[in-house]
N, C-alpha and C positions, 0 to 999 in steps of 0.2 A: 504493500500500500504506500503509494506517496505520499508523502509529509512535510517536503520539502524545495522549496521551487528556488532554482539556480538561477541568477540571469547575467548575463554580461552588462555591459556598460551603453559602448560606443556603437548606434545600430539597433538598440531595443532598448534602453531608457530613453535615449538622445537619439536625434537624426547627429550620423556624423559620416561629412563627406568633403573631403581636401578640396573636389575643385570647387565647392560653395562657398567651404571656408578662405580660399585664396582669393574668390571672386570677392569680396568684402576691404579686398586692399587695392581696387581699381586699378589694376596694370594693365598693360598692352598682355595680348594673347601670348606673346614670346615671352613674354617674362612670366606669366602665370605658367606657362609649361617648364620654364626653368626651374622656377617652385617645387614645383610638384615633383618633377623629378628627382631635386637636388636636397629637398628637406621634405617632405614627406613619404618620397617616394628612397629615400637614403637609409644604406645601414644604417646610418646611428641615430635614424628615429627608431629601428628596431631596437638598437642598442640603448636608448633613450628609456623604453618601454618596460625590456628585462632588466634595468635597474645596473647594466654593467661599465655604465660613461656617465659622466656628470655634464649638466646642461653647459657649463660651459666649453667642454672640452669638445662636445655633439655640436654645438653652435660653431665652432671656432674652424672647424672639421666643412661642415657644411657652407660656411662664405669662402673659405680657401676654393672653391670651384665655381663661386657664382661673381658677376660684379659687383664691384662697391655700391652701384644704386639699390642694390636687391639685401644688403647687408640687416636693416634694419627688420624690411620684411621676414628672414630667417626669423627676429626677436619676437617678431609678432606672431608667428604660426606657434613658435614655442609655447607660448601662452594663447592656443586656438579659443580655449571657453570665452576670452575678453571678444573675440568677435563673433562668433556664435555659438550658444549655448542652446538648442532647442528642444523641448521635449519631444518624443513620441505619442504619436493623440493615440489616447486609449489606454497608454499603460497606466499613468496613476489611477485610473478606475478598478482598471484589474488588479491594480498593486491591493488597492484598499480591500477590495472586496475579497483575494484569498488574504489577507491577512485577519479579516473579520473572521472568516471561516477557520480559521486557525493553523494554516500553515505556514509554517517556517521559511522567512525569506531572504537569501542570502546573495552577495552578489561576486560573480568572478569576473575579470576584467583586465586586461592588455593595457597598463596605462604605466605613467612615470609618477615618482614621487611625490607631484604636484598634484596626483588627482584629491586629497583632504583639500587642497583651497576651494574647491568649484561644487564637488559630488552634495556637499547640504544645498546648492541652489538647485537640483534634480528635482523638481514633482516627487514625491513620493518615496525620497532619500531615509525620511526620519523611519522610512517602515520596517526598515532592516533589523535582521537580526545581527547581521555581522560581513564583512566582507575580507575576502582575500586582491590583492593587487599587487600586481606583477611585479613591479617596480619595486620593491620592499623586498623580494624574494630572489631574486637573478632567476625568475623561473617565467614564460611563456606556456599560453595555450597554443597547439595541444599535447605541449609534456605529458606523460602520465600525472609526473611529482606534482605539479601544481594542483590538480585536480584531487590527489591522496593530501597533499597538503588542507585543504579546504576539509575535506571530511574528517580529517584529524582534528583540524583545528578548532571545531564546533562538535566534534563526536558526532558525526551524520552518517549512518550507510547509504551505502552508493545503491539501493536497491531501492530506499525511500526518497531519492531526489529525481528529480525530474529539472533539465540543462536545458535554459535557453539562449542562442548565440546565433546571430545573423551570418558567422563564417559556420560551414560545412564540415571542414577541417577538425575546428572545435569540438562541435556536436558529435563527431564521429569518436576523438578523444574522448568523450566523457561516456559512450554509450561502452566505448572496451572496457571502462570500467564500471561497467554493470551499471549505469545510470540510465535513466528514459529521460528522450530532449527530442527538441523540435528547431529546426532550421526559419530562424523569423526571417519575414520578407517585407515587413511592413504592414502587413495584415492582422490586425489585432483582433476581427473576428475571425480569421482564419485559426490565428494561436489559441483563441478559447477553445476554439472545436476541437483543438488537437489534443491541450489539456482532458477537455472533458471524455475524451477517448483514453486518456491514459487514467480515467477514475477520478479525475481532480473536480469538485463540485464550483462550476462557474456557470455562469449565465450564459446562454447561448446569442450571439447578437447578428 
């Protein structure tokens, strides 16, 4: 029986997408694809993520390839929530409503050190029971360890949680270790039907 509902961050709390977030610094197209490639699309935003480089060092790493006019921009993707932070429509309803019901809400998530400044301005942040983040850990989804970390760290079996992650990858990680999840797509009546297929009591919409 589920008892426990997993969700990522970036994709199913928040909409989060580079080229929207880069389009918010009004550059010519060349240099938004310079962006993109060179800081979000760079190791050391991955390395940024699993907690193995300090922002300045990823920063420093990242303008060494771009030109001086795009230097600051780097500063600014650094800190993406300052230009957009958006929720996903529908999940604080369904946050609240399985937490009414009594399940246990936790959150797993790909993010850097900085995500405590931003994560209490999320919809539906204070509902958690507890979270694991990457960046704290030198560990990514979809490690095994990261995933037995979580369960460890709140005493949860992987038989009573049910994984939700808009990457594939992820979900597929969590389901080897005996967890039930579902691939979000943006569809929040789609995700309840999926819940309520794995036994989870939610409103059909």
């Amino acid at each position: 029986m589920i008892k426990n509902i997993v969700f990522d961050m970036g994709g199913v709390l928040i909409h989060y997408d580079p080229k929207e977030i880069i389009a918010h610094l009004h550059l010519p197209l060349d240099d938004e694809r310079l962006l993109l490639r060179e800081a979000f699309g760079s190791v050391e935003w991955i390395q940024l993520d699993r907690g193995t480089i300090g922002e300045e060092a990823g920063a420093a790493a990242m303008k060494r390839r771009l030109p001086e006019r795009l230097h600051s921009g780097v500063d600014r993707l650094l800190a993406w929530w300052e230009l957009e932070l958006r929720p996903m429509e529908g999940i604080e309803c369904l946050l609240t409503e399985l937490k009414e019901k009594g399940y246990g809400l936790y959150l797993l998530s790909n993010a850097t050190v900085r995500q405590p400044e931003y994560f209490d301005r999320i919809p539906g942040s204070q509902l958690f029971d507890g979270w694991v983040v990457s960046g704290f850990h030198k560990l990514l989804k979809p490690q095994p360890e990261i995933f037995q970390l979580l369960l460890r760290s709140f005493s949860l079996e992987a038989g009573e949680c049910f994984f939700v992650d808009d990457n594939n990858a992820n979900v597929e990680g969590a389901l080897c270790l005996g967890m039930s999840g579902a691939v979000f797509d943006g569809n929040t009546g789609r995700l309840r039907r999926e819940l309520s297929a794995a036994g989870i009591g939610v409103r059909l919409t």
